[in-house]
C-alpha positions as CSV (number, residue, x, y, z in Angstrom):
1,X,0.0,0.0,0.0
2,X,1.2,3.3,-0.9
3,X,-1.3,5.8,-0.6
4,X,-3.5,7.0,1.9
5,X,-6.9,4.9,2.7
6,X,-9.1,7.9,3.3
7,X,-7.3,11.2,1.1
8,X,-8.6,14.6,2.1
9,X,-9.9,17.0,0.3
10,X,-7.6,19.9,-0.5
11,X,-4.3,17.7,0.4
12,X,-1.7,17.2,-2.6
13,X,-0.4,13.3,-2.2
14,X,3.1,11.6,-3.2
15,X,2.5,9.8,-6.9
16,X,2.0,6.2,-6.3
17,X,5.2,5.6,-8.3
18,X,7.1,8.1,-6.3
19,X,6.1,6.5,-3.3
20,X,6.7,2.7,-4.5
21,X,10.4,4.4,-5.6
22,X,11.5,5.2,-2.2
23,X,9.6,1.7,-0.5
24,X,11.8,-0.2,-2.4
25,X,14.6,1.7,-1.1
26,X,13.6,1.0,2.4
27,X,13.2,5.3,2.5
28,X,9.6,5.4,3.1
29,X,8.2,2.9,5.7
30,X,4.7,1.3,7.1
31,X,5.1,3.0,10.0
32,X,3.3,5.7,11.5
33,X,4.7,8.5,14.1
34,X,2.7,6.4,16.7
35,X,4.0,3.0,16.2
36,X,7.6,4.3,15.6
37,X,7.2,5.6,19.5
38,X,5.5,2.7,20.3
39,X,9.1,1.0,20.2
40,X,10.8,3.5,21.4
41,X,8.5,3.3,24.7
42,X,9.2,-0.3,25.1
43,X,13.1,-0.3,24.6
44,X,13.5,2.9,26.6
45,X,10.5,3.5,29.4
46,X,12.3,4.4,32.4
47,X,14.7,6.8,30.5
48,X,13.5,10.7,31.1
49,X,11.8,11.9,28.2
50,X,11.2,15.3,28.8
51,X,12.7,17.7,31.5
52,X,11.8,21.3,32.8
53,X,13.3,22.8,35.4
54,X,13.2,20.7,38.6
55,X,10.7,18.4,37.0
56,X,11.3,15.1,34.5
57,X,9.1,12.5,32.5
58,X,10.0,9.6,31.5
59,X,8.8,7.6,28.5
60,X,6.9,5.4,30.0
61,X,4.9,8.3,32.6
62,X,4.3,10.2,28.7
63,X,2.9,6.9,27.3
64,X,0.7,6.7,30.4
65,X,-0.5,10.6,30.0
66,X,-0.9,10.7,26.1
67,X,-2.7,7.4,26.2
68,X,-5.7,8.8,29.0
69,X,-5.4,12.7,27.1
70,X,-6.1,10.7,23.7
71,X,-8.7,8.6,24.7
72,X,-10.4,11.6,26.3
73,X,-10.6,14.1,23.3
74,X,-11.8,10.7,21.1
75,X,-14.6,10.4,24.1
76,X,-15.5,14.5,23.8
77,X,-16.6,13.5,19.9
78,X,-13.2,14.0,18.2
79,X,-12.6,12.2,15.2
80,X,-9.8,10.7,13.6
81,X,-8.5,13.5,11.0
82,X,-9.6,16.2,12.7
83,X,-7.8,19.4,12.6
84,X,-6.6,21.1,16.5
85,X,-5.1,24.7,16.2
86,X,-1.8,24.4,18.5
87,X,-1.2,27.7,20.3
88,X,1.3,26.7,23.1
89,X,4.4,27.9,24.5
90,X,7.1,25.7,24.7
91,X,6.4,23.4,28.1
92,X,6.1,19.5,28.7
93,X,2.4,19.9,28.1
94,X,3.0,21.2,24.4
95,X,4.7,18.0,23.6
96,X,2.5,15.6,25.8
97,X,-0.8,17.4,23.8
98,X,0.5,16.9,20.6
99,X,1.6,12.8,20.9
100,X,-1.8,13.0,22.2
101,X,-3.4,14.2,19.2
102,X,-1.1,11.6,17.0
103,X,-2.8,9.2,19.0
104,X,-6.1,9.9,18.6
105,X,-5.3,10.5,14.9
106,X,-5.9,14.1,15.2
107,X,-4.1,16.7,12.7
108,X,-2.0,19.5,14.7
109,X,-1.9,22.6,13.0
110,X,1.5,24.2,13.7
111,X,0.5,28.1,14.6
112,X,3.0,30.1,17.0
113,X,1.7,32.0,20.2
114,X,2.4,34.8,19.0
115,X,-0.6,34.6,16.3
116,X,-3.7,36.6,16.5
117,X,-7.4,36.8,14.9
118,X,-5.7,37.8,11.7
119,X,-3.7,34.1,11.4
120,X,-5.9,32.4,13.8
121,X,-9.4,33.0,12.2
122,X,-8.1,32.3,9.0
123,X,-6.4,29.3,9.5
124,X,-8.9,27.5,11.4
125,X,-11.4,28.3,9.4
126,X,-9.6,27.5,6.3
127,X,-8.5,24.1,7.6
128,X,-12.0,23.4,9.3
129,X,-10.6,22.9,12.5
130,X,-12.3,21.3,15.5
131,X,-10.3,22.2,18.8
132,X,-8.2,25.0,19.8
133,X,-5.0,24.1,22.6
134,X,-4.2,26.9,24.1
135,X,-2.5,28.2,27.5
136,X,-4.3,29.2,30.6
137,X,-2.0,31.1,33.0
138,X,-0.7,33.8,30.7
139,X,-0.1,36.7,32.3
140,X,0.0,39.0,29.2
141,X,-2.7,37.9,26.9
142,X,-6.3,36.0,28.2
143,X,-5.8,32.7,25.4
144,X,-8.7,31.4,26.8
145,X,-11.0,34.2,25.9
146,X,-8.9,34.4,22.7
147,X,-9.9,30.8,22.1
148,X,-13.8,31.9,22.4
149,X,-13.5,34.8,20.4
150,X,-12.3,32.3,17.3
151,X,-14.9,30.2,17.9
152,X,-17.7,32.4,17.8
153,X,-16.2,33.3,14.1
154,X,-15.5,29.5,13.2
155,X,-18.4,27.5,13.6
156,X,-16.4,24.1,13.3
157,X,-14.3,25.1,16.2
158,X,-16.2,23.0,19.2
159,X,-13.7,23.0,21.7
160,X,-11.1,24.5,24.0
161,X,-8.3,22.6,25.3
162,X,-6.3,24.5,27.7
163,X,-3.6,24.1,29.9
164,X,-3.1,25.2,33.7
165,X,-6.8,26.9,33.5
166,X,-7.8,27.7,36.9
167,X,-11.9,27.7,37.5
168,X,-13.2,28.3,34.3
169,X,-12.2,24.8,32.7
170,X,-14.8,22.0,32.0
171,X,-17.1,24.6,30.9
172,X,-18.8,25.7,27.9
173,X,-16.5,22.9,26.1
174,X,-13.4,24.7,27.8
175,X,-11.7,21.4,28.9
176,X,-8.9,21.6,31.7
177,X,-6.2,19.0,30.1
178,X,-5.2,18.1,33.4
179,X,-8.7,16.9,33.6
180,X,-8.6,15.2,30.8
181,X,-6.1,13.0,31.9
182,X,-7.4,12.4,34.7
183,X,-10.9,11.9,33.8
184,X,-10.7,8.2,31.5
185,X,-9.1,5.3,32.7
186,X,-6.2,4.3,31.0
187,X,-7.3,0.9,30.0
188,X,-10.3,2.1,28.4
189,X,-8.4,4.8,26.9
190,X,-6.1,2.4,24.7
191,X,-10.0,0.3,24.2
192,X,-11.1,4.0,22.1
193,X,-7.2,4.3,20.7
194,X,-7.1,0.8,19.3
195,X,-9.8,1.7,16.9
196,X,-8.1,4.9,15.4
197,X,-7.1,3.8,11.9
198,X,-2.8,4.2,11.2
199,X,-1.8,5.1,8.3
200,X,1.7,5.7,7.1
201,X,0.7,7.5,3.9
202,X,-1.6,10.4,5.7
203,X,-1.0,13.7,6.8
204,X,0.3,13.5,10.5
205,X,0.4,17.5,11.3
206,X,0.0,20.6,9.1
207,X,2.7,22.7,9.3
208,X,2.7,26.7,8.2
209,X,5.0,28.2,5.4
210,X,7.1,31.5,6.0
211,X,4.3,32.7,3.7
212,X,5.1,35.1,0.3
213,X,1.7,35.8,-0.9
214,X,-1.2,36.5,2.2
215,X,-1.3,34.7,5.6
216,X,0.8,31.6,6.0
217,X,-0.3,28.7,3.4
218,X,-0.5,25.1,5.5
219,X,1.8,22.3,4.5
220,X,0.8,18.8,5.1
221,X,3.9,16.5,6.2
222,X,2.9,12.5,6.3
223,X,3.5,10.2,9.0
224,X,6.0,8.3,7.3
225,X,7.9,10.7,5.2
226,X,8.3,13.1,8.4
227,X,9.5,10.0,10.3
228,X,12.1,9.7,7.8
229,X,12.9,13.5,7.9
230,X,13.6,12.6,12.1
231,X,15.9,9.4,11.3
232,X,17.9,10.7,8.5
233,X,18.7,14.0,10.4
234,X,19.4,11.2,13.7
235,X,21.4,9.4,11.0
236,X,23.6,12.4,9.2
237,X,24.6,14.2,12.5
238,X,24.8,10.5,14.3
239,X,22.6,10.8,17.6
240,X,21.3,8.3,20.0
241,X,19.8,7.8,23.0
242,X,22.3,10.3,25.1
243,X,21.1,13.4,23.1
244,X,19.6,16.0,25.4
245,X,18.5,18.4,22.8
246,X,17.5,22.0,23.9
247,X,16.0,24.8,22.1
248,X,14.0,28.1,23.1
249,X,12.4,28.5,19.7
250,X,8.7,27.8,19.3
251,X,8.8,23.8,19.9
252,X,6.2,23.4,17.1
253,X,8.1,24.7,14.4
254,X,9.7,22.2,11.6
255,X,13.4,22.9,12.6
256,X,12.9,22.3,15.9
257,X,10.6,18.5,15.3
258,X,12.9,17.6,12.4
259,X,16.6,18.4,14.0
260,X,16.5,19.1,17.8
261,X,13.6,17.8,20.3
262,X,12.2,15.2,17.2
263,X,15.7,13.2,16.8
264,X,15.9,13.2,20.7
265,X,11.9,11.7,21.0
266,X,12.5,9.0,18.4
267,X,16.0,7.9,20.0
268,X,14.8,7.2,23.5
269,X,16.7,10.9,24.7
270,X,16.1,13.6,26.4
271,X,14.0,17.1,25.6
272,X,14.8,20.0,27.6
273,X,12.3,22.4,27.7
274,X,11.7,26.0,29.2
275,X,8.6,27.9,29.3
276,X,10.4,31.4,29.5
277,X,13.4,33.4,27.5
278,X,14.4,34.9,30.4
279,X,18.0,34.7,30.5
280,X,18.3,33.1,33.8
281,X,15.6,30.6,33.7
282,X,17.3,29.2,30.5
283,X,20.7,29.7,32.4
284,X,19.4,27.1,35.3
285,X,17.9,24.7,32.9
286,X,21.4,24.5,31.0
287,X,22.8,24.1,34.1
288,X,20.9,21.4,35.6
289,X,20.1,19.2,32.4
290,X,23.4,20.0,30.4
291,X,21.7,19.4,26.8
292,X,24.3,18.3,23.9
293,X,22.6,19.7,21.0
294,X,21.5,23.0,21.4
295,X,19.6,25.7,18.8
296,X,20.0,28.5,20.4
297,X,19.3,32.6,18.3
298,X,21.8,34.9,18.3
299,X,19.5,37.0,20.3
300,X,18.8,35.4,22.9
301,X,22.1,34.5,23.4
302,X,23.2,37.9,23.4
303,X,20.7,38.3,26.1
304,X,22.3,35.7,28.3
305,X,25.9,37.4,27.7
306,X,24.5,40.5,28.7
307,X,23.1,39.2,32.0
308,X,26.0,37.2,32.8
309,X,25.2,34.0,32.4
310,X,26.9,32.3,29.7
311,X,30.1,33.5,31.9
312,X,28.7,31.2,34.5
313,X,28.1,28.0,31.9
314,X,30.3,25.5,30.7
315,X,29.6,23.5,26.9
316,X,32.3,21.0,26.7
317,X,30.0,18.4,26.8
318,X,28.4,19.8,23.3
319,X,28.4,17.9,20.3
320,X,27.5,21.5,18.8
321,X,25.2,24.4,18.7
322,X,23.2,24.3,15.5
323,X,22.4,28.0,14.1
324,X,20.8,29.4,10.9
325,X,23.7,31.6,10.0
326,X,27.0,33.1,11.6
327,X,29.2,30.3,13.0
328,X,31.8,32.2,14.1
329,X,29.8,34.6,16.3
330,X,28.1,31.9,18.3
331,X,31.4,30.0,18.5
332,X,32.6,33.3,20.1
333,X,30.2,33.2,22.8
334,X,29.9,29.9,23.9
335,X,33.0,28.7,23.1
336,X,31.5,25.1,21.5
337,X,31.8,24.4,18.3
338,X,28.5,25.4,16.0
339,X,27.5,23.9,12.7
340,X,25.3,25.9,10.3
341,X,21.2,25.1,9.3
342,X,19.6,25.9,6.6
343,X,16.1,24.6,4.8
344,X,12.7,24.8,4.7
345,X,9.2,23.6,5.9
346,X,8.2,22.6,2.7
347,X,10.8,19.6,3.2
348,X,14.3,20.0,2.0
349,X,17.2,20.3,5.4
350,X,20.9,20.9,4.7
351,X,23.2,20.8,7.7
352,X,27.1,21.3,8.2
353,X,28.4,18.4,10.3
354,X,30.7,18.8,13.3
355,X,33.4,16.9,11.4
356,X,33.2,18.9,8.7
357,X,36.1,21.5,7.5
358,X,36.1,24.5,8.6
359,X,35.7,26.3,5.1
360,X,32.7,24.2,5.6
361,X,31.6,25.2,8.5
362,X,31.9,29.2,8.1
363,X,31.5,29.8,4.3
364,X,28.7,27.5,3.2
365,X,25.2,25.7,5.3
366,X,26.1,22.6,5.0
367,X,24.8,19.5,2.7
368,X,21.6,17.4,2.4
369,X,21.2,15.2,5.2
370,X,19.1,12.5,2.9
371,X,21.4,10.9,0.4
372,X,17.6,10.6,-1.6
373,X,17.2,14.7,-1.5
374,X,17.8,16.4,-5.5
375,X,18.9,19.7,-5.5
376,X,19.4,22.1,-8.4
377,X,20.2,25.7,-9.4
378,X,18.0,27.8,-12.1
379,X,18.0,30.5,-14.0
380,X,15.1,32.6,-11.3
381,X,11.7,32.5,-12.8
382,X,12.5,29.8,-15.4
383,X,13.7,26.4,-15.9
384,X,16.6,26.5,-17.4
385,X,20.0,24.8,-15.5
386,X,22.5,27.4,-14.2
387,X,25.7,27.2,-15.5
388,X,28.4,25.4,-13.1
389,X,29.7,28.5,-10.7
390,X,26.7,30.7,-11.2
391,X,24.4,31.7,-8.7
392,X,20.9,30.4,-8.8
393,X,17.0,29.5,-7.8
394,X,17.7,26.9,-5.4
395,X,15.0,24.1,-6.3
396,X,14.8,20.5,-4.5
397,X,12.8,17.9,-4.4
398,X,12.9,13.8,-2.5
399,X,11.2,11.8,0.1
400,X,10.5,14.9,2.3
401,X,9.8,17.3,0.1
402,X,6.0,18.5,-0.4
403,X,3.8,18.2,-3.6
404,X,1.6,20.9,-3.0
405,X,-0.2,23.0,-0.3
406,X,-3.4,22.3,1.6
407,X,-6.0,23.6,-0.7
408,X,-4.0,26.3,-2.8
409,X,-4.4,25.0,-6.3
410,X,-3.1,28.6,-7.8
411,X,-0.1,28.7,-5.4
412,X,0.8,25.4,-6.6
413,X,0.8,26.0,-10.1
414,X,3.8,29.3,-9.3
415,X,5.4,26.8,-6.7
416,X,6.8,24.1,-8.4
417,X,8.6,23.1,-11.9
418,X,7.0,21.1,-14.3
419,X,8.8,18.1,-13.1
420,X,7.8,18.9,-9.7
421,X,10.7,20.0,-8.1
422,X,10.2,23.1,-5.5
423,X,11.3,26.5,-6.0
424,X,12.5,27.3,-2.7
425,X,12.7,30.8,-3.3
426,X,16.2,31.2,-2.4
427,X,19.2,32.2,-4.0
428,X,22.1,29.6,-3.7
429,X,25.4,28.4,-5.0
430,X,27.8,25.5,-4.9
431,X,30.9,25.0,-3.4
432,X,33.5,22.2,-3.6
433,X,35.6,21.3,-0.4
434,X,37.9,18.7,0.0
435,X,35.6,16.5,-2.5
436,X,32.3,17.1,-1.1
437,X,29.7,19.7,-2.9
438,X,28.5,21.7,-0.3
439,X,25.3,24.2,-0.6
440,X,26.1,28.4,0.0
441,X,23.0,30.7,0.4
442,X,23.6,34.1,-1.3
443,X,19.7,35.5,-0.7
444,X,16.3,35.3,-1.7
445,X,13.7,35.9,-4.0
446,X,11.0,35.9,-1.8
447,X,9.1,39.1,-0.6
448,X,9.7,37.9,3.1
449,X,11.7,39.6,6.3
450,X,13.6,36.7,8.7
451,X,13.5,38.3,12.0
452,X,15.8,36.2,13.7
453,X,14.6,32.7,12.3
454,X,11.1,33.7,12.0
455,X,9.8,34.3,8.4
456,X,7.8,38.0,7.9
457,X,5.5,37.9,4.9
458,X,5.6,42.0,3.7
459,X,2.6,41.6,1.5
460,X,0.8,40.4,4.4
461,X,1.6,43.1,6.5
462,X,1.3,45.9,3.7
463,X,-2.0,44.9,2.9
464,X,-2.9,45.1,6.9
465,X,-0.9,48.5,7.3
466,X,-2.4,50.2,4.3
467,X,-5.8,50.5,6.0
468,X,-3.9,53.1,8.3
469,X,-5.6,56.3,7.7
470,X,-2.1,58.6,7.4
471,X,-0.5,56.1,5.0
472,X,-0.6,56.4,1.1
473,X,1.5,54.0,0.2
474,X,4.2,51.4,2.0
475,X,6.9,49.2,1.0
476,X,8.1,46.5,3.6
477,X,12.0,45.1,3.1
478,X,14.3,44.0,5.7
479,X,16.9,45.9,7.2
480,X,20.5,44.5,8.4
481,X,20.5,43.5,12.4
482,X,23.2,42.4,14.4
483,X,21.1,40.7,16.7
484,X,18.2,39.5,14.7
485,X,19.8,39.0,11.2
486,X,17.2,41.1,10.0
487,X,14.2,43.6,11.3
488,X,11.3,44.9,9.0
489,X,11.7,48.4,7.8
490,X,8.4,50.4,6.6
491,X,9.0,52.3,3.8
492,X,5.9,55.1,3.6
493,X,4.4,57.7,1.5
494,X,2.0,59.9,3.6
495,X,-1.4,60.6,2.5
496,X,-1.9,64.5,1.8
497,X,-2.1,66.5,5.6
498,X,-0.5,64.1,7.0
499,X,2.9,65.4,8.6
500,X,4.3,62.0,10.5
501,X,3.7,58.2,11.2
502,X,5.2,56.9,14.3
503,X,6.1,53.2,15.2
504,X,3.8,53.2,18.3
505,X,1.2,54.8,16.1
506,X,1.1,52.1,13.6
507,X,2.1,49.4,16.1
508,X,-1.2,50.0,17.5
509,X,-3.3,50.3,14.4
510,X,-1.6,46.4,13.7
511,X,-3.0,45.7,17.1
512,X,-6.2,46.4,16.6
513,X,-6.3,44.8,13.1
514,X,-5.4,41.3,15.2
515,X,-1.8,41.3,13.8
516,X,1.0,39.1,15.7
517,X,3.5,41.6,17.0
518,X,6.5,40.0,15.9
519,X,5.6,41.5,12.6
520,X,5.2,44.5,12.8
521,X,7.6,47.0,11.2
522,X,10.4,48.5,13.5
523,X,11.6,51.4,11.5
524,X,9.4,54.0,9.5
525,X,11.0,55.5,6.4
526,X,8.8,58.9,5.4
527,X,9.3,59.2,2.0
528,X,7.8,60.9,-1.0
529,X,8.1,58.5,-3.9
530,X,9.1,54.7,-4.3
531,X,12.0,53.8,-7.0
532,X,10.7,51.8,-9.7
533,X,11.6,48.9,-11.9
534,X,11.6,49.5,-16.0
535,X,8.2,47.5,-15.6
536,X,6.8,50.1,-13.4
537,X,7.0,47.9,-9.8
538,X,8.4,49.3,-6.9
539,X,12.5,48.5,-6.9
540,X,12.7,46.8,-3.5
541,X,16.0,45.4,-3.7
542,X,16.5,49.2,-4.4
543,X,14.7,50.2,-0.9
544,X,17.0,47.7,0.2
545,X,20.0,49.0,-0.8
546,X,18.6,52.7,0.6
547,X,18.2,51.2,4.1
548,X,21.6,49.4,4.4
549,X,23.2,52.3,3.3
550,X,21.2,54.7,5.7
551,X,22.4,52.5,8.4
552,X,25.7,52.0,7.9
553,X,26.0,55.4,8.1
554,X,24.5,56.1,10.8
555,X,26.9,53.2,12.5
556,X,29.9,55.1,11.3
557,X,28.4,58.1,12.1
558,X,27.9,57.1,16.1
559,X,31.4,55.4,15.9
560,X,33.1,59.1,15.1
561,X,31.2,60.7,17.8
562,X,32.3,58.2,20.6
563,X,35.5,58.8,19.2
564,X,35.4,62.3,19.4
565,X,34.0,62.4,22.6
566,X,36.6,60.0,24.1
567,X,39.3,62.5,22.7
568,X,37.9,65.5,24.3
């Protein structure tokens, strides 16, 4: 069997032959997520699973949990294929939730807390889902309340799972999953689990793109293929079950299931886990659990200099930090060695490996980590082969890489070749070291901001922003940033009368529209015109340019006044 028993609408599946291709191969497996833990359970129970701080689960306590929380949201009325909206921050409960949901045969969708009506009401409604997990004891924003205001817009949404609630759970379908686990006995939990249907060929979460065109398109990933995403990144970096893997990014994300926390599950090791950024919470959980595979951003690590506590850690027991970009400058401040990241959601992953050169290491992002994965350079926008040396459209495609969005037939038809190979959108390059052909990434062609690892769609934001009464017109590009990699700069023509546009005016204006705040711009450029292309567009890479330039400037400008002031 290689195709899904029950296909759903709107869902782009693998070609039989493709799939029979890598079965042969042994790539592509009849296992599910589920069973695959299954075995790790048994070989590895009384190992700890998952860690906070000054709190552990082991395997066998999760299978206990995720079997009573599964059987319970089946019992509620859940069905099989379902879709649950996922709006946690990173605890033990995120993870127990969602191998609870792969239990019950539920579909995660991947969203990030920081979402709002404006990504939230579209995406459940979009993907028709059914529940909403979300946290209770939030200090700074009511997700409970949050959770009711979607689903009073999205009739399919029936019910609220949250976590920690206080008094208000178990009513109005607002389920406490505490009480969920404790309300089902196990053995009649794993009666209602037994009759879940597995199937290796269906879509096991829905992930969300960066996004290049309007709010984040949904990605289906399949039980099997993203299993084999897990074991070939366990194979190519060479983990087992001693890896504590740590990382403060948003646990849900693909880097983080596919390279840190996912290899550590599916090897019987260790996830460490904090609920906060604050420097010294992650300081004490590094401390205590000493993780050996860490993804920590610049940022935050700059954070934890700044505060004093990477002074106070030690990382010889690191196989290596893994980072998007900039070797050296992590290297620098932890003192462990760090191997580059780069790929996408959409299925392709290319890491350095610690062994690697260190040419390698610092001048390229590494290599496939699936022998099976095809990658080629185009001329952009067409597809004709790059010459060897030139730079190029980056486009992939193998057993983990997608064949089409949920339900976004025109987006497919700009999104892939005609011999279905995915156009990443990036701007890439080859380079040859000591034999090996490893990737270099030189840019992008897509309209997006990456504000330090998470992806800004501008034409998202510009079509919110627009509605701002003082603004004519506006042009989104990213901006250089030592700490972020990049911010989002708001280029803006005023509407006639209109003298100024702050950042705290139209911070709030994205407020109220329901915008998540990690988008919203961080510099305001008041200008009168736009340049343009020969076609008549607006020249972003120009705006670009403008912006770099502007704040270099002001860089060298601020250097030759401390100077000056240190003279006199």
């Amino acid at each position: 069997m290689t195709r899904a028993k029950k296909p759903i609408p709107g869902v782009v599946y693998r070609p039989e032959a493709e799939s029979a291709f890598y079965v042969e191969r042994g790539v592509l497996t009849q296992e599910t997520l589920v069973s695959a833990l299954d075995d790790v359970i048994k070989r590895h129970g009384d190992r700890v699973a998952i860690s906070e701080i000054g709190l552990t689960c082991t395997y066998r306590e999760l299978d206990d949990v995720t079997d009573r929380v599964a059987g319970a949201l089946l019992r509620l009325g859940l069905q099989p294929l379902d879709r649950a909206v996922f709006q946690l921050a990173n605890t033990k409960e995120l993870i127990l939730s969602y191998i609870a949901c792969l239990k019950a045969g539920l579909i995660p969708i991947c969203t990030l807390a920081a979402h709002r009506k404006h990504e939230i009401g579209y995406l459940a409604r979009h993907a028709g889902a059914r529940a909403h997990f979300v946290d209770g004891d939030v200090e700074k924003f009511d997700f409970i309340n949050f959770a009711r205001e979607i689903r009073a817009e999205v009739p399919s949404m029936t019910h609220i799972v949250a976590m920690r609630p206080g008094s208000t759970a178990n009513t109005e379908n607002l389920h406490s999953f505490e009480d969920l686990a404790a309300s089902i006995d196990r053995a009649e939990a794993r009666v209602l689990i037994g009759r879940v249907e597995r199937d290796p060929w269906q879509v096991a979460i829905f992930q969300l793109s960066g996004g290049t065109t309007g709010v984040p398109k949904i990605i289906p990933r399949f039980h099997n293929e993203y299993l084999y995403s897990i074991r070939a990144m366990t194979r190519y970096i060479g983990f087992d079950e001693t890896i504590v893997a740590y990382t403060p990014s948003p646990l849900l994300h693909n880097a983080p299931m596919i390279c840190y926390w996912g290899p550590a599950l599916f090897s019987g090791g260790e996830i460490a886990v904090t609920p906060s950024l604050e420097p010294d919470v992650i300081g004490a959980l590094l401390a205590a659990r000493r993780p050996n595979w860490i993804c920590a951003p610049p940022p935050i690590l700059l954070r934890m200099k700044a505060a004093g506590v990477l002074d106070r850690l030690s990382f010889d027991n690191v196989k290596a930090f893994s980072v998007p970009g900039g070797v050296p400058a992590i290297e620098k401040l932890t003192g462990a060695r760090a191997v580059p990241l780069f790929g996408m959601t959409e299925g392709l992953i290319c890491y350095g490996h610690p062994d690697d050169p260190r040419e390698a290491l610092v001048e390229t992002v590494g290599r496939p980590v699936s022998e099976f994965d095809q990658i080629r350079l185009l001329q952009p926008g067409t597809e004709e082969a790059c010459a060897e040396g030139e730079i190029g459209e980056l486009v992939s495609k193998g057993p983990n890489v997608i064949h089409g969005y949920y339900d976004a037939e025109d987006r497919n038809k700009e999104a892939f070749t005609s011999d279905m190979f995915y156009r990443t959108g990036d701007l890439c390059g080859f380079k040859t070291i000591v034999g090996k052909r490893y990737l270099t990434f030189e840019g992008r062609l897509k309209d997006v901001v990456s504000r330090g690892g998470e992806k800004i769609n501008c034409m998202e934001v510009e079509t919110v922003a627009s509605g701002h009464p003082k603004i004519g017109s506006i042009a989104i590009v990213p901006m250089p940033d030592p700490a972020y990699d990049e911010r989002a700069c708001a280029f803006v023509i005023l509407v006639p009368g209109a003298s100024d546009l702050t950042i705290a005016e139209l911070g709030a204006f994205l407020e109220r529209a329901g915008m998540a705040k990690f988008k919203w711009p961080e510099r305001i450029e008041i200008v009168s015109d736009f340049p343009m292309t020969s076609s008549g567009k607006v020249s972003k890479p120009l705006l670009k340019q403008m912006i770099a330039a502007k704040i270099k400037a002001e860089a060298a400008a601020c250097t030759s006044a401390q100077a000056e002031a240190a003279r006199t």
